[in-house]
C-alpha positions in Angstrom: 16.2 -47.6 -60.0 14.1 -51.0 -60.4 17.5 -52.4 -58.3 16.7 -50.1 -55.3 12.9 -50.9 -54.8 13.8 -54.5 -55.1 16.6 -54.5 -52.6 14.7 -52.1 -49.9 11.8 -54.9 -50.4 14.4 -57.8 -49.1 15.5 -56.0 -46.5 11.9 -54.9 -45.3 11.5 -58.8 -45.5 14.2 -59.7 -43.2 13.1 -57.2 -40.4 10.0 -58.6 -40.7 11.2 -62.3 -40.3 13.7 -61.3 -37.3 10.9 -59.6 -35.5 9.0 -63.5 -34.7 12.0 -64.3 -32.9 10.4 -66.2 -30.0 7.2 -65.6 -31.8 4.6 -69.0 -30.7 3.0 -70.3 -33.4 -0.6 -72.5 -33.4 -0.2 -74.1 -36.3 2.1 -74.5 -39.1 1.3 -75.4 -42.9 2.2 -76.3 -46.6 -0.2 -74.4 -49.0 -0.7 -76.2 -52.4 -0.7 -73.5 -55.4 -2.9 -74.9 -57.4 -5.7 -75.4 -55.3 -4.8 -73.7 -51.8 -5.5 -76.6 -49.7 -3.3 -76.7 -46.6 -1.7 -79.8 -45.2 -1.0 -79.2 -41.7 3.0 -80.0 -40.4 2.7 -79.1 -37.3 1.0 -77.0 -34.1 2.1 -75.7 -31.3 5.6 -74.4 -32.4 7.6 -71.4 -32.3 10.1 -69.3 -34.6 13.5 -68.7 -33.9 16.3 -65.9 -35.7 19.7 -67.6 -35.6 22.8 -67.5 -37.6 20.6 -65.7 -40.0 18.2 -68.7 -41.1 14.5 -68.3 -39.9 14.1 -71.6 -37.9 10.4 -73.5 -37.2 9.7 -75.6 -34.7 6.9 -77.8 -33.3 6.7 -80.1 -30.1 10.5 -81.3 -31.4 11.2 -81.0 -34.2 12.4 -78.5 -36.5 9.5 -78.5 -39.2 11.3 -75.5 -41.3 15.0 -74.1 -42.1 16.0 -71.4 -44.1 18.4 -68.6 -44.8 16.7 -65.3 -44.2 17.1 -63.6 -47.4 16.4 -66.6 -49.5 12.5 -66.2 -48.3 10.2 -63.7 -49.2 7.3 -63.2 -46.8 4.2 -61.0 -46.0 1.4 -61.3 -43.0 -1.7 -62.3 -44.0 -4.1 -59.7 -44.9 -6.1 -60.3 -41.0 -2.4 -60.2 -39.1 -3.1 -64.0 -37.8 -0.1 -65.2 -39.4 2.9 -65.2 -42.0 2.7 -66.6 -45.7 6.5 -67.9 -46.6 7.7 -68.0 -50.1 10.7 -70.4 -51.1 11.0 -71.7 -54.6 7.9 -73.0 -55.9 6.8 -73.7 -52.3 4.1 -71.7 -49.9 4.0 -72.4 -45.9 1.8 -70.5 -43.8 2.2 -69.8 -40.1 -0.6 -68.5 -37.9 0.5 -66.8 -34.6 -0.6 -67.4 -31.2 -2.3 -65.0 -29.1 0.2 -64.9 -26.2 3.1 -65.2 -28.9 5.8 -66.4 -25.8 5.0 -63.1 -24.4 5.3 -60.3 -27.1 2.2 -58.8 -28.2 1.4 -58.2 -31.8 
């Protein structure tokens, strides 16, 4: 039963992650485990859904890549932004007001 719980989990996770498709983004970070300092990446960016990898972006560049099931995710506790699990590592995203036009 332990199978099902995990399972409905991922996919709860990946609706999350397609719904910031087009989502703006004011500033994107790597958060350090140990002591929870953030070292900025980049601002001003944007998510993207595409081929099933959740895609970050900033001025440019493409700042993160990843398949969507291989990340496990949750808003942060104030709904300002996205925490992003892969591995060992922890980015956080904080959204924009105006979001490219979708509201929260």
């Amino acid at each position: 039963m332990n199978f099902f719980k995990k399972r409905k989990e991922a996919d709860e996770t990946v609706a999350l992650l397609r719904r910031l498709d087009k989502r703006g983004i004011t500033s994107f970070a790597e958060r350090d485990p140990k002591t929870y300092r953030e070292t900025i990446l980049g601002r001003e960016g944007a998510f993207s859904v595409a081929d099933d990898e959740l895609i970050i972006s900033c001025g440019n560049q493409i700042l993160f890549r990843h398949p969507l099931k291989a990340i496990k995710a949750g808003e942060l506790m104030n709904l300002s932004g996205i925490c992003l699990n892969v591995g060992q590592k922890r980015y956080i995203a904080y959204y924009t007001d105006g979001s490219l036009g979708k509201k929260k």
